[in-house]
N, C-alpha and C positions, 0 to 999 in steps of 0.2 A: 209924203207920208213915209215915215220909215217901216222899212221890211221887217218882218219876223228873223232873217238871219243875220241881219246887222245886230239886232237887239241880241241875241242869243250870241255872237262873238264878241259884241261890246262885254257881255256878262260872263263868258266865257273867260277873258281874260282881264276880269275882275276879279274873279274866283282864283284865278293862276297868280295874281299880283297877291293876293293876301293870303295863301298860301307859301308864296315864296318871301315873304316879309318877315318872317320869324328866322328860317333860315339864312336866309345875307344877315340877320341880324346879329345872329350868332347864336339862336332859340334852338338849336337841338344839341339832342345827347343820343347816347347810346344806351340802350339798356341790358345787361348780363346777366342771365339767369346762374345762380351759383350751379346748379346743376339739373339735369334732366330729370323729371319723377319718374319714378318705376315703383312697376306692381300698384298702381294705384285701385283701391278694392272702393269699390259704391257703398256710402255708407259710412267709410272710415275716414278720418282725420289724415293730411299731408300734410307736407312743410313746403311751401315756396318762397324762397329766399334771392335777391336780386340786387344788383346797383345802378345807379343812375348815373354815367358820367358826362358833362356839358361838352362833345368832342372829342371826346373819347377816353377825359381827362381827369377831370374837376367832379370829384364828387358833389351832387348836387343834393341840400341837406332841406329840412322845412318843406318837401313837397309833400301832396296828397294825392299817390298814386291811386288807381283803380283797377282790380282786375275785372275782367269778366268773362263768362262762362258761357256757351252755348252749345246746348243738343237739340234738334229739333224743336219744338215748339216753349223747351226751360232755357233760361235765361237766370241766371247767379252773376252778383257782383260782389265784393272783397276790398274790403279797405286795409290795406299792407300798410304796417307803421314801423318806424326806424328803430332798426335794433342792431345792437354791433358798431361797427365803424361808421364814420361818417361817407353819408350817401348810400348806405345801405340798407334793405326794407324787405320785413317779412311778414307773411301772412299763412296759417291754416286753411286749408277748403278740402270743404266736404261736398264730392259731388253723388246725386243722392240716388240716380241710376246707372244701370251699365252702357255701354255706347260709347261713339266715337264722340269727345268733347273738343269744340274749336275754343279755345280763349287768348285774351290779346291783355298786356300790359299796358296801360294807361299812366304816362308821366310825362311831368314838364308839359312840351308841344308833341308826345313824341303818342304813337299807338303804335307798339310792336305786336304783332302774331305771333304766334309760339306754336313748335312743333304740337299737331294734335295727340290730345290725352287716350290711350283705350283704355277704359275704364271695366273692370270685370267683378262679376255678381260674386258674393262672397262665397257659397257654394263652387263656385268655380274654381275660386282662387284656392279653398280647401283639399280640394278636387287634385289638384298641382303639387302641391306637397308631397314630397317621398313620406311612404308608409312607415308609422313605427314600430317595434319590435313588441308587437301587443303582447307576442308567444309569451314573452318573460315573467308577466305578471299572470299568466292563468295558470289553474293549479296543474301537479303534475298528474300525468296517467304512465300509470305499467299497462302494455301491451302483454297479451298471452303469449308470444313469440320470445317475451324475456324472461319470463319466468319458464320457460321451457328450456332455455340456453343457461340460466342460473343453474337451471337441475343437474341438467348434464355435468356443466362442469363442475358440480361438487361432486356428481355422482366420478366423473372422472381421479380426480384428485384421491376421494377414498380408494379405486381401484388402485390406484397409482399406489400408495401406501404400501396394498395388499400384495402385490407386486411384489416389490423390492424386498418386502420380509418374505416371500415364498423363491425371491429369487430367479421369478421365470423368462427368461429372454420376449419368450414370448406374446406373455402380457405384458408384462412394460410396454415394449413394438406397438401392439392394440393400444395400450392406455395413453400412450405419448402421441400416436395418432389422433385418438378422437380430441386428447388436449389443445392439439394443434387443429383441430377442427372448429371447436371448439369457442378460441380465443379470435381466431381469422373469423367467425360469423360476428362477434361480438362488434368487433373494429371493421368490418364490411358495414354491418345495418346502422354505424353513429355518424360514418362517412358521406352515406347515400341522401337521409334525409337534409344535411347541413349542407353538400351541392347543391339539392335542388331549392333549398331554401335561400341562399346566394342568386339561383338561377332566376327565382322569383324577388327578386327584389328592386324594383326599382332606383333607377340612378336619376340622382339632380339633372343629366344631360339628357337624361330623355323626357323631362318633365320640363323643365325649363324654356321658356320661350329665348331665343335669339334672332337677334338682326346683324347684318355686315357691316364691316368695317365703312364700308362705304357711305352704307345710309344712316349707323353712328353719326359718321361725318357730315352730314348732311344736315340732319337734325341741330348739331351742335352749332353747325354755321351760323343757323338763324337762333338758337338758340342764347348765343353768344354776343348776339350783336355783330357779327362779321358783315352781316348783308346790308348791314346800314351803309356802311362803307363802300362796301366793292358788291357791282353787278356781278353776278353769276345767274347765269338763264340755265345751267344745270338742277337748276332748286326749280321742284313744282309750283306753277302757279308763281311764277317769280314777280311779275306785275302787281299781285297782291299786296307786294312788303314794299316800306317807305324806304328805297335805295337812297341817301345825299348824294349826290353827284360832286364831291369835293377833291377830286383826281385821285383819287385810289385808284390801282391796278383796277383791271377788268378781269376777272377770275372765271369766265364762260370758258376761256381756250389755252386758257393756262395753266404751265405745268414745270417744277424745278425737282432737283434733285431735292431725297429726303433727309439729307444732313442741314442742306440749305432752309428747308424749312423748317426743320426741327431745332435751329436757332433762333431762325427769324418770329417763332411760335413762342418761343421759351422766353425768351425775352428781344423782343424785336429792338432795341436801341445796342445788342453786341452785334447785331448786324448790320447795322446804319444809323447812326450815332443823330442824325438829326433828324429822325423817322416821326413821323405824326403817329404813326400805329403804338396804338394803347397797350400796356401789359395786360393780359386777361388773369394772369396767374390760375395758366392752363395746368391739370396737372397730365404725366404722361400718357396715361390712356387718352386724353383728350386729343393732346397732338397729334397721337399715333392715327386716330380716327379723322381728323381735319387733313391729316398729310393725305391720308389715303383717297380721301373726296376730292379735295384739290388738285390732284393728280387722274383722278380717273375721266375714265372718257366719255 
C-alpha cells in the first residue's frame, strides 16, 4: 500500500515538473512597469502603463494581460490593452478605498507583484496641498491705525509748508521729525504683516511625503523586473516574487562602483557587449535610486 508521503512527493514533483516546463521552454518574460504611481487618491482615475519582454528581450504582442487589485476582503481586476509600441499595455484603475493595495501583473506565464499602492482619501490628499493665497481675492479693509498715520502725515506736510514760509528753524526740526516718524511707521506696519504672512506659509517640503533613495531603489527593482533576474534577499519578502534562476549575478551581497553601474544601468551592452541584461530605458532618477539600493547594506 502506498504511503501518504510517497504520494504527496510523487505530486510534489509533478507540480515542480510543470512548473518548470514553460521556463526550459523558453515561456517566460519579464515585466516593466513604465513607472511607479504616485499620489494615488481612492476614487480617482491612474494610468498604469507596462511591457512584456520574452527574456528580457522580445516584445511580446497579442497577449491578455490582467491586473489585480487586493485590500482586505475587495478584490479588482483590469484588463490592459496594447497601446504604443509593440509589447506595450495600458490600463486606468480606480481603486475605490483608502489603504494599503497589493496588485500583481498577470502576463504570458508570468504573475509579477508590484510595489504596494497607499492609496489616500481625497480629503487627505486636499489636506497636503500647500495653501492658496485666498488673501488676494477678499475685499480690502482700512485699519483705523492707517487712517490715523494718513492724518498725520498730511497734517505734517501742511506744517512743513507753514514752516518754510515763516521760516523757523525750529519748526521745520519738529515737522521733519514727525515726517520722518511718520513715513518709518508706515514701511514698519507693511513689512511686519508680509513676514509673518511668509512665516505662515506652508512649503511643498513640509507637506510632501518622501521616501529614500534607497527604498526608491527598492521599489524600482521589482518594479522594473530586475528581481526576475537576479536574487536579492534585500527586497522584503523576496520568496514571494518569481526569481528565473538563468545565471544572473546574485545581487543579496553585492556591490560596485557607481560609475560602473551607472553604465551598466544606462545601457548595459557599453559595458559588456554580449550581455543578456535588457535595456530598461531607465531614466536618471531611476539609476540614481537602483545604484543606491544595490549598493546599500
Amino acid at each position: 500500500m502506498i504511503s501518504h508521503f510517497r504520494i504527496s512527493l510523487v505530486l510534489a514533483l509533478m507540480l515542480a515538473l510543470i512548473l518548470a516546463v514553460p521556463v526550459l521552454a523558453g515561456g517566460w518574460a519579464v515585466i516593466t512597469l513604465d513607472e511607479l504611481p504616485s499620489s494615488v487618491i481612492a476614487g480617482e482615475p491612474f494610468t498604469v502603463g507596462f511591457m512584456v519582454l520574452q527574456h528580457g528581450k522580445t516584445p511580446m504582442t497579442n497577449l491578455e494581460p490582467v491586473i489585480i487589485a487586493r485590500s482586505g476582503s475587495e478584490k479588482l481586476s483590469f484588463l490592459p490593452a496594447e497601446e504604443g509600441k509593440p509589447g506595450h499595455y495600458a490600463v486606468s484603475l480606480t481603486l475605490p478605498t483608502e489603504g494599503e493595495w497589493e496588485w500583481t501583473i498577470h502576463a504570458f506565464s508570468m504573475e509579477q507583484q508590484m510595489p504596494t499602492l497607499s492609496v489616500v482619501a481625497p480629503a487627505v490628499a486636499l489636506a497636503s496641498m500647500p495653501e492658496t493665497k485666498s488673501q488676494l481675492v477678499e475685499s480690502p479693509t482700512i485699519s483705523p491705525l492707517l487712517i490715523v498715520r494718513a492724518g498725520a502725515l498730511g497734517m505734517g506736510l501742511i506744517a512743513l509748508a507753514y514752516a518754510l514760509r515763516r521760516k523757523s528753524r525750529v519748526a521745520i526740526a519738529l515737522t521733519a521729525l514727525c515726517l520722518t516718524i511718520g513715513v518709518g511707521s508706515f514701511m514698519l506696519g507693511s513689512a511686519v504683516p508680509a513676514a509673518e504672512a511668509e512665516s505662515k506659509s506652508p512649503t511643498k517640503a513640509a507637506s510632501a511625503e518622501s521616501i529614500s533613495q534607497v527604498e526608491l531603489g527598492q521599489r524600482l527593482f521589482v518594479a522594473k523586473g530586475c528581481i526576475t533576474c537576479h536574487v536579492n534577499t534585500k527586497i522584503p519578502n523576496h520568496d514571494d516574487y518569481w526569481t528565473i534562476d538563468m545565471g544572473a549575478t546574485n545581487l543579496s551581497n553585492f556591490s560596485a562602483s557607481p560609475e560602473i553601474l551607472r553604465i551598466r544601468l544606462r545601457n548595459p551592452k557599453d559595458a559588456k557587449s554580449d550581455t543578456q541584461m535588457p535595456n530598461l530605458d531607465l531614466s536618471d532618477s531611476e539609476i540614481e535610486a537602483l545604484i543606491a539600493f544595490v549598493n546599500s547594506k
